[in-house]
C-alpha positions in Angstrom: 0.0 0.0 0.0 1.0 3.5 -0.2 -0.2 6.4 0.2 -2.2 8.3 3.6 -3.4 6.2 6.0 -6.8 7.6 6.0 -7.2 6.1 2.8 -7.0 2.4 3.7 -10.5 0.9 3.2 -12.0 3.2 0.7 -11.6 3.5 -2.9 -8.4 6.3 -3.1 -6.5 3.5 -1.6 -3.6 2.5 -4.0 -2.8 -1.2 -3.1 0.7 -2.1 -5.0 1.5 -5.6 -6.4 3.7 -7.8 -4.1 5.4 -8.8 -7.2 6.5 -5.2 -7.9 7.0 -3.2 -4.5 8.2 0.2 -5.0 12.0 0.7 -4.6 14.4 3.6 -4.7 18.0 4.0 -4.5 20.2 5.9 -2.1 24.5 6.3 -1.9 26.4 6.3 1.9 29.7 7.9 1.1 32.2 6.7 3.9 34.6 9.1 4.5 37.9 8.8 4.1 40.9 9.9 6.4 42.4 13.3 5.5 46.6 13.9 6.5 48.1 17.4 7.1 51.9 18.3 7.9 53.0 21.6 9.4 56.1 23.2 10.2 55.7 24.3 13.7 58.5 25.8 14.8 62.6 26.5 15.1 65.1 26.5 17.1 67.0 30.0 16.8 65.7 33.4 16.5 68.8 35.9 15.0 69.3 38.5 13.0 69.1 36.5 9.4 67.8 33.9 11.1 64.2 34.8 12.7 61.9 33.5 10.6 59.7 30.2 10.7 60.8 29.0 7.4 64.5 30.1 7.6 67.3 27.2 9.7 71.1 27.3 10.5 73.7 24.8 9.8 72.4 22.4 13.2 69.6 23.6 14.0 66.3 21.8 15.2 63.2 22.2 12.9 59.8 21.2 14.9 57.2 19.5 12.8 53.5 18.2 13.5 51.1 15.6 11.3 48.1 15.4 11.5 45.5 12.2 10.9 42.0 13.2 11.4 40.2 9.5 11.4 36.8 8.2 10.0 34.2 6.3 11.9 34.1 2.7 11.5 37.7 0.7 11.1 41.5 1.7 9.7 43.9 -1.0 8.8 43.9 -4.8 10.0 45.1 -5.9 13.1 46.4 -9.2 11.7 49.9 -8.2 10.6 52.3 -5.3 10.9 51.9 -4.7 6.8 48.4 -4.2 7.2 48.3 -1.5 10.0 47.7 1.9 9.1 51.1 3.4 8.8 52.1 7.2 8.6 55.0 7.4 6.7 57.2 10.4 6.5 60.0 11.3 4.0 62.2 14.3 4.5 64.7 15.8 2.4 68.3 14.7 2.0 70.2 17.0 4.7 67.3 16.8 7.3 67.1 13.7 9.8 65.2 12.8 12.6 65.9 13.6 16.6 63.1 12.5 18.3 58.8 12.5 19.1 58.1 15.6 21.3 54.3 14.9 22.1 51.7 12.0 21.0 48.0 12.9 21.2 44.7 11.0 20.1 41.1 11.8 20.9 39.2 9.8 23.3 37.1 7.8 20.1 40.2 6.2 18.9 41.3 2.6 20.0 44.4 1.1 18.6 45.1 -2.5 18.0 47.3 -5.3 16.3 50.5 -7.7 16.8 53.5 -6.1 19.0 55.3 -3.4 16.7 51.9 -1.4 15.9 50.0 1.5 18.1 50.7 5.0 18.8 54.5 6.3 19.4 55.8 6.8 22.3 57.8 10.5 23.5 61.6 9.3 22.9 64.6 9.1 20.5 63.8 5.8 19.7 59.8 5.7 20.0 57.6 2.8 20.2 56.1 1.6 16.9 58.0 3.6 14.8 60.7 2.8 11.9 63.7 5.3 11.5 65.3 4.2 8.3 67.7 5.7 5.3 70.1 7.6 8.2 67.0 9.0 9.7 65.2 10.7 7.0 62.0 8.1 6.6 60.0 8.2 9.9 57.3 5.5 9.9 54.6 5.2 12.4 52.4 2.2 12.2 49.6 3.1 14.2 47.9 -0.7 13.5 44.5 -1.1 13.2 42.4 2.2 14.3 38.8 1.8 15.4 36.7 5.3 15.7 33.3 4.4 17.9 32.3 8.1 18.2 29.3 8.4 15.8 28.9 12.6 16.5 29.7 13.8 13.2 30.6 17.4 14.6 33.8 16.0 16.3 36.9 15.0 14.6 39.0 12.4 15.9 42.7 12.9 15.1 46.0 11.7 15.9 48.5 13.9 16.4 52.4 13.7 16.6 55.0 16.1 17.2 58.6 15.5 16.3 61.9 17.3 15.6 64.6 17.0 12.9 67.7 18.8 12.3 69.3 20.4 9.7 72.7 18.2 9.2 76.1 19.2 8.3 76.3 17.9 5.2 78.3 19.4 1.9 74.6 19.2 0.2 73.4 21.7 3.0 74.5 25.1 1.8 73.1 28.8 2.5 70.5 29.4 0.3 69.0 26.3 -0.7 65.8 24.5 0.4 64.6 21.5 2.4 61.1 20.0 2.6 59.3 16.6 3.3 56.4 14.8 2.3 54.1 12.8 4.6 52.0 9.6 3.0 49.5 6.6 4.7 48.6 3.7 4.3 46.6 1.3 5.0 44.7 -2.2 4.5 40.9 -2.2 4.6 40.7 -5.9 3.8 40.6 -5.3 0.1 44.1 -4.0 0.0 46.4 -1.5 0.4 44.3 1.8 0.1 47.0 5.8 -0.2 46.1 9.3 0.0 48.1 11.4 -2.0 51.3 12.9 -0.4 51.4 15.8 1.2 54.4 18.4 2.7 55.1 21.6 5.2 56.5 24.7 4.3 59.4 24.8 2.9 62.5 25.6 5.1 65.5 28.2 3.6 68.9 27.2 4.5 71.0 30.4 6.2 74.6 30.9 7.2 77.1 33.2 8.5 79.5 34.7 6.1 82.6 36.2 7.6 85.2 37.9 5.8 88.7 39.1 7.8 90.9 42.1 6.4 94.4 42.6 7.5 96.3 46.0 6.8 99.7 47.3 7.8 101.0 50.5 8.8 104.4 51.9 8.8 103.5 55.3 11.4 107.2 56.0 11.3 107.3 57.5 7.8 103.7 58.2 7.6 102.4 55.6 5.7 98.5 55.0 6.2 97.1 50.9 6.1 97.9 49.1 3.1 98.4 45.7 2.0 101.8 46.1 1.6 104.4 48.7 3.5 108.4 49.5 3.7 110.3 49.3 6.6 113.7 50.0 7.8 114.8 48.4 11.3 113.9 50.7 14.1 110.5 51.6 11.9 107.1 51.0 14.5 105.0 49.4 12.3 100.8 48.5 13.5 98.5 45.9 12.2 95.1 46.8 11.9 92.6 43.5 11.8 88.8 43.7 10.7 86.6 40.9 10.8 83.3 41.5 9.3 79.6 40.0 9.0 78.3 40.2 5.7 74.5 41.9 5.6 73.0 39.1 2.6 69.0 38.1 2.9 70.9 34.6 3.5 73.2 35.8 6.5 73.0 35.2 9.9 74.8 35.3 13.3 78.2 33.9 13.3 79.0 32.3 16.9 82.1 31.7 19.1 84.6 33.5 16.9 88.5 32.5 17.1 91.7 34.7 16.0 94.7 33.4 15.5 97.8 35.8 14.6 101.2 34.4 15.3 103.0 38.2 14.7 106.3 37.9 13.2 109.6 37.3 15.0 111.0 40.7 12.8 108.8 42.8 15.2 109.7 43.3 18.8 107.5 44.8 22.0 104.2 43.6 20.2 101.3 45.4 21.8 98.2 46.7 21.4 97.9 50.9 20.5 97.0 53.0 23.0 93.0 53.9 23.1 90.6 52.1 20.5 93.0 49.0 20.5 89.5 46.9 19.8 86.3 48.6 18.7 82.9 47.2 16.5 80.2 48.4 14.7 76.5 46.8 15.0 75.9 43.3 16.9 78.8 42.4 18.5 78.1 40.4 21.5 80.9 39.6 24.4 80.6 37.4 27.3 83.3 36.9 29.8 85.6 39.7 30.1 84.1 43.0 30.8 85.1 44.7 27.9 86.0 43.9 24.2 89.6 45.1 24.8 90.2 42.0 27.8 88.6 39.9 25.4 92.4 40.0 23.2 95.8 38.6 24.4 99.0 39.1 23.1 101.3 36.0 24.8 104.4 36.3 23.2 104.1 37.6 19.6 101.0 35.5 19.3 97.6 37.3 19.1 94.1 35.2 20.4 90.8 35.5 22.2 91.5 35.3 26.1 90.9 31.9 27.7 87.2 32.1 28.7 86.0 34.9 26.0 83.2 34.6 24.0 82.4 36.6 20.6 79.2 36.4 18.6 79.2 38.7 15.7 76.1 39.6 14.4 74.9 40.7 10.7 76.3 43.7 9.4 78.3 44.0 11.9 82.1 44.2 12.6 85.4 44.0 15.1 88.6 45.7 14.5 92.0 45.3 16.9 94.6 47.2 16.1 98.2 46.2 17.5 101.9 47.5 16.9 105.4 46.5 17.2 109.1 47.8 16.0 110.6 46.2 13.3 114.0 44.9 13.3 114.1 42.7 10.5 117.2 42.7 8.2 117.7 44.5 5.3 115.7 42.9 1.9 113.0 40.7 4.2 110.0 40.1 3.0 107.5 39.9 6.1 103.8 38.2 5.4 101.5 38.2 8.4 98.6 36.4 8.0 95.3 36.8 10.6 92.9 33.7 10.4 89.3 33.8 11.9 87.3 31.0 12.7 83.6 30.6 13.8 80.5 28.0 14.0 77.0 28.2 13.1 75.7 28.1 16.3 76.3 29.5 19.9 78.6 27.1 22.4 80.0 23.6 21.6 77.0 22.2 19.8 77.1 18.6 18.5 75.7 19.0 14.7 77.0 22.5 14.4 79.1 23.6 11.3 82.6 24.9 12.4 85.9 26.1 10.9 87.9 22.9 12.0 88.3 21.3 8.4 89.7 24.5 6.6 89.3 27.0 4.1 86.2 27.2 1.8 88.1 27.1 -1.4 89.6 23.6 -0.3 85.9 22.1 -0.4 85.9 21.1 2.8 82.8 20.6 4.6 83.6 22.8 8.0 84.9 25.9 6.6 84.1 28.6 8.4 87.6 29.9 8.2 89.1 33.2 6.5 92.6 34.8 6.7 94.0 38.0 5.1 97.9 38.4 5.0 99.6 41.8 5.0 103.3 42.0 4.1 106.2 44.3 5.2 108.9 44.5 2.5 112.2 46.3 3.9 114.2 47.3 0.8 117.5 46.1 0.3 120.3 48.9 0.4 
């Protein structure tokens, strides 16, 4: 029958053959699990190095992802293959530190064989892969059941992790470093994928220090030059200038070190009277009271005092001025040469990028290292 019910018994009423019953069609759409990745957060904040998407040589990038999770079943509980594993694939030059936090909503239970469920907050977490040197993070969640049925609330699982930005010859200022998150997972019929998707981008940024070295002869007047005359007797100063370069890709350079063996041809080596050391923009000391203290001379060797600590900011710049009296022989030709060193970041840092290995031009992976040589050429008689 169909029709109002009023009707049954009288003649409107519209009685329908058993053979042919009235039908009509309807879709369910079950919906599918959405993924997001987002860049959170990093470590530093400097001059050339403050915003989210810009990283130093060392420095720890904070990402979360995201799975927001259907009602009804994810994955199979049977094997580890078939759970529903989050799989995430950074660039070469970034590699994973460890889980910060792991959250799930109260809906979502998690079962299957040991190896499978949520992560736990370590280096090494539970459930989780760390493969190719620590640049594929897999998290096999295993089978995910969702019993809330309130379509208003989403239930999501959430993980938090850090990577860093290695010290690697492929990591160089300027360039970029992504990643790309992916799921799977079994829903009995086989292996079902979303398409991939990634954070913001990250831009690498260094320091870039460059060191000048000039020479004056103040006996005869000369000013600072690369190259200066000298007669025995002649008081001669070296003026040293070590600068940070003010590029869209520079940053803070950390814990410089000066090394200036003076040479032997120059006797009572000391520092001028007045504005021995002075800078210009962001130069940061700790230790000594003042930048001055922060120099030795021991012997004819110039350094940083035992204990001193110099960060040298962008744009920015440090100049000491010392002297001594020459009494090299006639016809000597006198280089000097001033070499700086620095790292990438601030203290003794495991993962930071240094001047140990040598200069840049010897393609050497720690390079932060420059030297300038100025000369003193006493003329023959």
């Amino acid at each position: 029958f169909t029709g109002k019910a009023s009707d049954v018994g009288t003649a409107s009423a519209n009685w329908v053959d058993p053979s042919d019953p009235p039908q009509d069609d309807t879709i369910v759409t079950i919906a599918m699990p959405t993924i997001a990745k987002a860049l959170v957060s990093t470590e530093i904040t400097e001059p050339g190095n403050a915003g989210l998407d810009q990283a130093t040589i060392g420095e720890l990038v904070t990402y979360t992802i995201t799975l927001t999770v259907p009602e009804g079943q994810m994955g199979q509980s049977d094997t580890i293959a078939n759970g529903t594993i989050l799989r995430d694939t950074l660039d070469s030059g970034l590699a994973f530190v460890d889980v910060l936090s792991v959250s799930a909503s109260t809906g979502l239970a998690f079962s299957g064989p040991v190896g499978t469920g949520l992560p736990t907050v370590a280096t090494t977490p539970a459930n989780t892969a760390i493969t190719a040197n620590g640049q594929v993070i897999s998290f096999n969640l295993g089978q995910i059941t969702n019993t809330n049925t309130d379509n208003d609330t989403s239930e999501t699982v959430e993980i938090t992790y850090r990577a860093i930005v290695l010290n690697t010859q492929n990591n160089q200022t300027n360039q970029t470093r992504t990643n790309h998150l992916d799921i799977d997972w079994n829903n009995g019929a086989g292996i079902q994928d979303l398409t991939d998707v990634s954070a913001d981008w990250i831009t690498i940024v260094e320091p870039t220090l460059a060191t000048s070295k000039l020479i004056a002869n103040t006996t005869d007047g000369t000013g600072f030059l690369q190259t200066v005359y000298a007669d025995t007797g002649d008081v001669i100063q070296y003026k040293i200038t070590i600068t940070n370069g003010n590029a869209a890709t520079d940053t803070t350079a950390f814990d410089i070190s000066l090394a200036d063996t003076i040479p032997a041809a120059l006797t009572a080596v000391q520092f001028i009277a007045g504005d021995a050391v002075t800078s210009s923009g962001d130069v940061r000391l700790s230790g000594p009271s003042n930048l001055p203290n922060a120099f030795q001379i021991s012997g004819n060797t110039l350094s940083i005092t035992p204990g001193a600590n110099i960060d040298i900011g962008v744009d920015s710049s440090l100049t000491i001025t010392l002297q001594g009296m020459f009494n090299g022989a006639t016809g000597d030709i006198v280089p000097n040469t001033a070499q700086v060193q620095w790292t990438s970041l601030d203290g003794q840092v495991s993962g930071e990028r240094s001047g140990d290995d040598g200069l840049p031009a010897a393609g050497v992976l720690d390079d932060y290292r420059v030297e300038s040589t100025a000369t003193i050429s006493a003329a023959p008689l």
